[in-house]
mmCIF file of the N, C-alpha and C atoms, coordinates in Angstrom:
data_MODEL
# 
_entry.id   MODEL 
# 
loop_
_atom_site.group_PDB 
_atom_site.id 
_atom_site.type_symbol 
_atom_site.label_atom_id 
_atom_site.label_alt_id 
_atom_site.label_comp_id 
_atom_site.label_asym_id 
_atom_site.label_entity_id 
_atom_site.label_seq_id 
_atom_site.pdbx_PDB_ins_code 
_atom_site.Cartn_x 
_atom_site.Cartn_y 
_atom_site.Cartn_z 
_atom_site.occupancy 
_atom_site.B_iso_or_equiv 
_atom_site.pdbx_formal_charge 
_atom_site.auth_seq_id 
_atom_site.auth_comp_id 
_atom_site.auth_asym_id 
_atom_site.auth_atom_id 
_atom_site.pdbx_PDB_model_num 
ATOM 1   N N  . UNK A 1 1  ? 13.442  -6.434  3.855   1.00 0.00 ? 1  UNK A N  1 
ATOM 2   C CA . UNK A 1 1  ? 12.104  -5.819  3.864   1.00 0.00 ? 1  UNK A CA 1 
ATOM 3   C C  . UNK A 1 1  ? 11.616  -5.609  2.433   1.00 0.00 ? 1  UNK A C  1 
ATOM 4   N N  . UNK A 1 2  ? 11.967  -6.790  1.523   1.00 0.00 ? 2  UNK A N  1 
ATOM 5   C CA . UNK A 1 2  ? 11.376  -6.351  0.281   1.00 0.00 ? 2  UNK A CA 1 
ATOM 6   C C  . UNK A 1 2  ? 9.903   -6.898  0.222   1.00 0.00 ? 2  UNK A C  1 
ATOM 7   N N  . UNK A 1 3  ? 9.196   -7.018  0.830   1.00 0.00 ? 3  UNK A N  1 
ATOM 8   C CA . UNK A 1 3  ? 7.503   -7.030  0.779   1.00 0.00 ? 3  UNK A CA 1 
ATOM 9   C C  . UNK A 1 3  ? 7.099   -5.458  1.121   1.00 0.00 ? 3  UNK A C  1 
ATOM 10  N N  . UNK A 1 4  ? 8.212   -5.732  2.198   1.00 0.00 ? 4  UNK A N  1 
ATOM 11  C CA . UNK A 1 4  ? 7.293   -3.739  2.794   1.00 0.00 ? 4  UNK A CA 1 
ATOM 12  C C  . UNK A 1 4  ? 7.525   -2.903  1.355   1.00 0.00 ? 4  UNK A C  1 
ATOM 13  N N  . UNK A 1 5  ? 8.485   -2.981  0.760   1.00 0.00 ? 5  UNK A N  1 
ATOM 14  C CA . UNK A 1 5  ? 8.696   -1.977  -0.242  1.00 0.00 ? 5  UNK A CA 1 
ATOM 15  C C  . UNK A 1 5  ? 7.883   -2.511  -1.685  1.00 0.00 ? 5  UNK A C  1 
ATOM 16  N N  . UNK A 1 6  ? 7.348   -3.865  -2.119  1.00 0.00 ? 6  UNK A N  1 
ATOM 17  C CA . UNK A 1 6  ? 6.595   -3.806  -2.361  1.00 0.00 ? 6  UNK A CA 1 
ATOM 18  C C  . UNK A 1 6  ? 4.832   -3.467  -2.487  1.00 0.00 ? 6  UNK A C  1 
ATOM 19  N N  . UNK A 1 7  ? 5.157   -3.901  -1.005  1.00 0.00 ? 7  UNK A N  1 
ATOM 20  C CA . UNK A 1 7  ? 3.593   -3.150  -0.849  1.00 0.00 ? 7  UNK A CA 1 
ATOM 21  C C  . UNK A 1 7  ? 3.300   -1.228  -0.592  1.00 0.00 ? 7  UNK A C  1 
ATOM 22  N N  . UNK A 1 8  ? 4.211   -0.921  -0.272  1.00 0.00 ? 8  UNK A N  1 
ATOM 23  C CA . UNK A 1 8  ? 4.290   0.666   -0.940  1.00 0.00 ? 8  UNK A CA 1 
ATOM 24  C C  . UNK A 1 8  ? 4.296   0.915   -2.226  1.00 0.00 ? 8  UNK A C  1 
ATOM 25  N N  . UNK A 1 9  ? 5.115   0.180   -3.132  1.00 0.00 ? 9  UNK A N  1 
ATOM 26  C CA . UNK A 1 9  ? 4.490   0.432   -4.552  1.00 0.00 ? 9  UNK A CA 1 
ATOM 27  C C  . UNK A 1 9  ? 3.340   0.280   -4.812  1.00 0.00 ? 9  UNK A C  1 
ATOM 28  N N  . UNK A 1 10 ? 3.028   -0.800  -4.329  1.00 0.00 ? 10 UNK A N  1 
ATOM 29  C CA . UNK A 1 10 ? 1.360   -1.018  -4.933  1.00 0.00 ? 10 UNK A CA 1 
ATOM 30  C C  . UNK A 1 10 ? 0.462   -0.219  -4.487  1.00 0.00 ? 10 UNK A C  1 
ATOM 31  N N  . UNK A 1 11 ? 0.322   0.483   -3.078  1.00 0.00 ? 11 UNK A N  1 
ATOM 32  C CA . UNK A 1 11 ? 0.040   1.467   -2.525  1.00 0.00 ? 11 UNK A CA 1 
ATOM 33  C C  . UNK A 1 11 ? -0.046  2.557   -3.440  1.00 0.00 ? 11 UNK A C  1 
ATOM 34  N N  . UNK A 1 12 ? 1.036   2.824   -3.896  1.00 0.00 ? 12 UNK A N  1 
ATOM 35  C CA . UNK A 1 12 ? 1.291   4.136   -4.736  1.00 0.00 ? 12 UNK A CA 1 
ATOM 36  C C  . UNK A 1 12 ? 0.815   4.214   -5.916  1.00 0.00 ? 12 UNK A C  1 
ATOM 37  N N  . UNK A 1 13 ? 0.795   2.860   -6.537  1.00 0.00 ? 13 UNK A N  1 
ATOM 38  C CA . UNK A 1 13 ? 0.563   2.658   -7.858  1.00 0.00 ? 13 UNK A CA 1 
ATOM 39  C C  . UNK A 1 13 ? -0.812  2.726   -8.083  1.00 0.00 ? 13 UNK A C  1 
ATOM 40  N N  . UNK A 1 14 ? -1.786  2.138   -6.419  1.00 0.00 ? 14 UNK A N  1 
ATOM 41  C CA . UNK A 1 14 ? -3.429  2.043   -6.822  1.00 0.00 ? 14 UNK A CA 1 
ATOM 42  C C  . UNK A 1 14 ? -3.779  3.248   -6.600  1.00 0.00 ? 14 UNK A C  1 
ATOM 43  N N  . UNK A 1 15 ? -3.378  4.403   -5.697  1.00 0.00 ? 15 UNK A N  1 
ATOM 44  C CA . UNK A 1 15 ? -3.673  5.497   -5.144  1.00 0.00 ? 15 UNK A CA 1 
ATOM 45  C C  . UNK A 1 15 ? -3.312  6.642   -6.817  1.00 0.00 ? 15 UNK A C  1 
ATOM 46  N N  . UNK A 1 16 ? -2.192  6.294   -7.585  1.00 0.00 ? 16 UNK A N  1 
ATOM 47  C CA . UNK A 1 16 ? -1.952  7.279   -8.915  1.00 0.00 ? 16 UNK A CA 1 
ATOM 48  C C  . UNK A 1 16 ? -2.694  6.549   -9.500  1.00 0.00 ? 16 UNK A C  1 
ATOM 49  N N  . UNK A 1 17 ? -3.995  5.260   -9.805  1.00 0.00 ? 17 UNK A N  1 
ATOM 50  C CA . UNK A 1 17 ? -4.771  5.457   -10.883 1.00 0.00 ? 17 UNK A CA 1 
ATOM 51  C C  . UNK A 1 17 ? -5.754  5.665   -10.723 1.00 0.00 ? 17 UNK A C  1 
ATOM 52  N N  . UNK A 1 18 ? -6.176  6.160   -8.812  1.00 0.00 ? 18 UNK A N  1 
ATOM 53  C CA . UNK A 1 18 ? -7.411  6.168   -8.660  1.00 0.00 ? 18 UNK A CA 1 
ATOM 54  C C  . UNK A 1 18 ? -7.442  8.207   -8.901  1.00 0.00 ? 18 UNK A C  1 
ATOM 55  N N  . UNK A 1 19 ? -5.923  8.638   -9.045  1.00 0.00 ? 19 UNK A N  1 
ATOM 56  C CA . UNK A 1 19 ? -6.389  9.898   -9.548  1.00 0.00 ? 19 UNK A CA 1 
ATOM 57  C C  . UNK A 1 19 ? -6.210  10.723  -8.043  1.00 0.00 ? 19 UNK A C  1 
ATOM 58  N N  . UNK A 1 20 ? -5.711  9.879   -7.245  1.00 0.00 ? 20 UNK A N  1 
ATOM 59  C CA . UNK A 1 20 ? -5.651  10.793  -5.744  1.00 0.00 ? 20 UNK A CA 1 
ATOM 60  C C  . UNK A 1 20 ? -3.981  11.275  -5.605  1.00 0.00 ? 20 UNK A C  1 
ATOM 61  N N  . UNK A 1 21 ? -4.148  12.799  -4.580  1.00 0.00 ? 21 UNK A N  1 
ATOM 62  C CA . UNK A 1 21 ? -2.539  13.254  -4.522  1.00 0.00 ? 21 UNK A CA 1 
ATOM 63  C C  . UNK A 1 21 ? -2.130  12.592  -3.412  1.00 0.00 ? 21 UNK A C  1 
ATOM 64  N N  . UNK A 1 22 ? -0.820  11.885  -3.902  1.00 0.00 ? 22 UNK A N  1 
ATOM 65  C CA . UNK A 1 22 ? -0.003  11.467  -2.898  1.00 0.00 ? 22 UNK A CA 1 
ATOM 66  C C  . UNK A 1 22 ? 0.960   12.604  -2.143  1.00 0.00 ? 22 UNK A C  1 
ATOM 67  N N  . UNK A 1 23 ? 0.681   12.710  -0.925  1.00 0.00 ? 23 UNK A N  1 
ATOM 68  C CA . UNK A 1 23 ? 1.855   13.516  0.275   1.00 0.00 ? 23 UNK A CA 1 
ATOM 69  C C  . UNK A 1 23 ? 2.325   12.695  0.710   1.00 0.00 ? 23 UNK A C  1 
ATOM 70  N N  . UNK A 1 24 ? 3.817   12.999  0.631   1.00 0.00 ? 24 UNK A N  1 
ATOM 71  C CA . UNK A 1 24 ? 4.995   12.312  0.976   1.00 0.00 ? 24 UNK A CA 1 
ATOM 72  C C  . UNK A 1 24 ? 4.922   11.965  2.414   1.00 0.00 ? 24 UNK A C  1 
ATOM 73  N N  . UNK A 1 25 ? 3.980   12.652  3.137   1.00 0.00 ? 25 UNK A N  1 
ATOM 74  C CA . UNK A 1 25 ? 3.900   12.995  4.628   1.00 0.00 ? 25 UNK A CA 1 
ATOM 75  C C  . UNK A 1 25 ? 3.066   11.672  5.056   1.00 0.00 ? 25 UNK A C  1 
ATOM 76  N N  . UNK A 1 26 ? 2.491   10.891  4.139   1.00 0.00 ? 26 UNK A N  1 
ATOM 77  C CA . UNK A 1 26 ? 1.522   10.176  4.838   1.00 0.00 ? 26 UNK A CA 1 
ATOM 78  C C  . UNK A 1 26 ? 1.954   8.880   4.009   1.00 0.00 ? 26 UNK A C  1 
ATOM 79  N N  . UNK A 1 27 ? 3.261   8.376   4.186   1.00 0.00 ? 27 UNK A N  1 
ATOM 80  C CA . UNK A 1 27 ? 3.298   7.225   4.023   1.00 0.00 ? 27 UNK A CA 1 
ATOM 81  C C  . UNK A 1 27 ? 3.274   5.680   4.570   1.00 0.00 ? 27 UNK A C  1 
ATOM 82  N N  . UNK A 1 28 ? 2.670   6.658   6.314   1.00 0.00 ? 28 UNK A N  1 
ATOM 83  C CA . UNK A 1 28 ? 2.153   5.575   6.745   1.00 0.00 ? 28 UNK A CA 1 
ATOM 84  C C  . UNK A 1 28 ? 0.950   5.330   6.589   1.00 0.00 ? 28 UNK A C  1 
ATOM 85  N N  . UNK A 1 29 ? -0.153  5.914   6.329   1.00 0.00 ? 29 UNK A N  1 
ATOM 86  C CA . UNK A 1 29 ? -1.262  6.294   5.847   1.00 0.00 ? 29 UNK A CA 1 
ATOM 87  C C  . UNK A 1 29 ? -1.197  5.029   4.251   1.00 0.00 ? 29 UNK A C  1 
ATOM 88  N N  . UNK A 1 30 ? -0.353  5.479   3.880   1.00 0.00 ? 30 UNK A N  1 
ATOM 89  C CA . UNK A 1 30 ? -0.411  5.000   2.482   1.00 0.00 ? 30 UNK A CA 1 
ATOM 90  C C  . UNK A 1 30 ? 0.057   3.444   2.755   1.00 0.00 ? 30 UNK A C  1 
ATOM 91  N N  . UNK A 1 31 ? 0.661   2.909   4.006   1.00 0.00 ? 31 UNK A N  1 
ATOM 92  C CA . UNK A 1 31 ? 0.900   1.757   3.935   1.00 0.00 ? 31 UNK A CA 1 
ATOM 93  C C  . UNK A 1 31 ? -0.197  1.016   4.852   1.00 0.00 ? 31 UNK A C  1 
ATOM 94  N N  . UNK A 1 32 ? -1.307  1.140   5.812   1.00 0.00 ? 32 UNK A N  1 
ATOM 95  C CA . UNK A 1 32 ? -2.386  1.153   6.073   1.00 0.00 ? 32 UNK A CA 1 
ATOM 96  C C  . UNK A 1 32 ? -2.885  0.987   4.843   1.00 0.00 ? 32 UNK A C  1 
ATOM 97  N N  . UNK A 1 33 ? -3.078  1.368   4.117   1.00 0.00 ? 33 UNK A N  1 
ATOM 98  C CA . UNK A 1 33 ? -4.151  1.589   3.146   1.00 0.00 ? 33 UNK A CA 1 
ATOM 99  C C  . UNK A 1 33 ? -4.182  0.635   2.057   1.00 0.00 ? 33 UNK A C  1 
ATOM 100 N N  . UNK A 1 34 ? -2.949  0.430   1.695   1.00 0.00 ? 34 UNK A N  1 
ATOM 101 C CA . UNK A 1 34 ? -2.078  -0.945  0.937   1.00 0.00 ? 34 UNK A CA 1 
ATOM 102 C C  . UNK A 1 34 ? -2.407  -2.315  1.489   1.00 0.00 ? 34 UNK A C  1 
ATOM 103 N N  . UNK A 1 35 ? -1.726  -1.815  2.955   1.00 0.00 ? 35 UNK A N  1 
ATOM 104 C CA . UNK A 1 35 ? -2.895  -3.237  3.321   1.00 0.00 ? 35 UNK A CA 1 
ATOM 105 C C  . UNK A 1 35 ? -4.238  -3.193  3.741   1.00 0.00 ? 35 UNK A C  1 
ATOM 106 N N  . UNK A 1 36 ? -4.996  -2.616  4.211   1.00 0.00 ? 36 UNK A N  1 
ATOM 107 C CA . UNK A 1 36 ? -6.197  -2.194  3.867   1.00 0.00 ? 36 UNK A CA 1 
ATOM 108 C C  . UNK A 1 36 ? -6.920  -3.366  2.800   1.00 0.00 ? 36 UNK A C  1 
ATOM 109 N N  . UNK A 1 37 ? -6.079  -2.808  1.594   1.00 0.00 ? 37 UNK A N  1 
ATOM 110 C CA . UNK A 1 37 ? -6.439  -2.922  0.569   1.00 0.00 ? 37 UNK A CA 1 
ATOM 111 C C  . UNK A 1 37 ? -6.657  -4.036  -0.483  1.00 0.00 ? 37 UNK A C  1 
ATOM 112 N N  . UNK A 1 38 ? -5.886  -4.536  0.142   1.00 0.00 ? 38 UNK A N  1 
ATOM 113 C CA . UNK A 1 38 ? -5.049  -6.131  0.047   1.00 0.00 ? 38 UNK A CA 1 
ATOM 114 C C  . UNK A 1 38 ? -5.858  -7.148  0.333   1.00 0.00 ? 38 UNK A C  1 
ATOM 115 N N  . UNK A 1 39 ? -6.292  -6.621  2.072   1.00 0.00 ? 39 UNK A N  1 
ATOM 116 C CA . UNK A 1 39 ? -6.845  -7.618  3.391   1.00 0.00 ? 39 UNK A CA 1 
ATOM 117 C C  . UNK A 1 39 ? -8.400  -7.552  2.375   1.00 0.00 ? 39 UNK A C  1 
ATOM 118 N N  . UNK A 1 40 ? -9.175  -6.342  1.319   1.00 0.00 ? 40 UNK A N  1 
ATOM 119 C CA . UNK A 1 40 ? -10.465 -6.265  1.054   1.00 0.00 ? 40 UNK A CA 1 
ATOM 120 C C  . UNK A 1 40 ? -10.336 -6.962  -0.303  1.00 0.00 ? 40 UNK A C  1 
ATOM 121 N N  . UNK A 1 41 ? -9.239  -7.111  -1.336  1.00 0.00 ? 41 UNK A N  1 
ATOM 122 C CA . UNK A 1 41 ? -9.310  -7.725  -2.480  1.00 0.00 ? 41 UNK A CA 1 
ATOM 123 C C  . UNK A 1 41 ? -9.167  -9.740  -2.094  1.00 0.00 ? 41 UNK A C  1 
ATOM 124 N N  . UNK A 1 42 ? -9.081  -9.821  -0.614  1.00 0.00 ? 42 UNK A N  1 
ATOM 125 C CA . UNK A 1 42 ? -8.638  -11.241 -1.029  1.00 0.00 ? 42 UNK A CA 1 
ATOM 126 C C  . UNK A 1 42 ? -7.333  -12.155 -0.877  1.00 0.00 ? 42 UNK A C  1 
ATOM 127 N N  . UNK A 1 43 ? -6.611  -11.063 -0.578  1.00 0.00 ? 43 UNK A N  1 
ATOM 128 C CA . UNK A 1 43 ? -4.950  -11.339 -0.529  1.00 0.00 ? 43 UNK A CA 1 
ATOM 129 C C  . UNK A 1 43 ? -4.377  -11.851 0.548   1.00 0.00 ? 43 UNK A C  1 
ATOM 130 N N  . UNK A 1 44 ? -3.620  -12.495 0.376   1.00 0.00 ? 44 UNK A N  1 
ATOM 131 C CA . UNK A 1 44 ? -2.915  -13.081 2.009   1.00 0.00 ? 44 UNK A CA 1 
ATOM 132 C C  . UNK A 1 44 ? -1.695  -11.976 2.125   1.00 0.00 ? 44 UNK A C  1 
ATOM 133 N N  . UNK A 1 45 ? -1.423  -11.317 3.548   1.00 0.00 ? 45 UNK A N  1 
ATOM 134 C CA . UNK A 1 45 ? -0.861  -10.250 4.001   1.00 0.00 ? 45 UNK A CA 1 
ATOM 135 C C  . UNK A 1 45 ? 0.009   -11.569 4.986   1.00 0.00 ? 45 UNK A C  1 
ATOM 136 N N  . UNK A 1 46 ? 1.523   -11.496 4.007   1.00 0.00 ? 46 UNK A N  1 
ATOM 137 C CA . UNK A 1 46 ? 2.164   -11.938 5.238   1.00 0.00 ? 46 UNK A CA 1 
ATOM 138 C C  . UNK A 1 46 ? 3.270   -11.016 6.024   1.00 0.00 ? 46 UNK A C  1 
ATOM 139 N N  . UNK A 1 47 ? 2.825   -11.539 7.137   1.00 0.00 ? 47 UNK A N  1 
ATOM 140 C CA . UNK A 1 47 ? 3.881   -10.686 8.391   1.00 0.00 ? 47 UNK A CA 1 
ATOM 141 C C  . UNK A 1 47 ? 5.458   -10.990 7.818   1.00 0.00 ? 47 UNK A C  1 
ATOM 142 N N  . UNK A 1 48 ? 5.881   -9.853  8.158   1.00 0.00 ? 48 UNK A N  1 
ATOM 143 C CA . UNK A 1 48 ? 7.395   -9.963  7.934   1.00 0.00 ? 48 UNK A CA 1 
ATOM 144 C C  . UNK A 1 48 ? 7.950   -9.389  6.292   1.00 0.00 ? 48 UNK A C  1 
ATOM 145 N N  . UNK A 1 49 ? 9.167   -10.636 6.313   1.00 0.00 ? 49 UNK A N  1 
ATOM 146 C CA . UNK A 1 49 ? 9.414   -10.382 4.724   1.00 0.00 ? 49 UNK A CA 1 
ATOM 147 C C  . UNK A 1 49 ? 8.930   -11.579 4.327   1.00 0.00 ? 49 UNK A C  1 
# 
């Protein structure tokens, strides 16, 4: 599962420069959002690893 754990970094990483608090509580939230985020810049989201 090293995509999933990449794409939580990046998650984390766009969410600390946009200046927002991360809760540990919503890291599914935060992985929604990663891809979200991904799917709006352009990116190909592949299933799996």
């Amino acid at each position: 599962h090293k995509t999933e754990q990449v794409w939580k970094s990046f998650g984390q990483l766009h969410v600390a420069r946009q200046g927002w608090r991360i809760a540990p509580v919503s890291a599914k939230e935060l992985d929604s959002f990663s891809r979200l985020r991904a799917a709006q810049e352009g990116w190909r989201v592949a299933p799996g690893s």
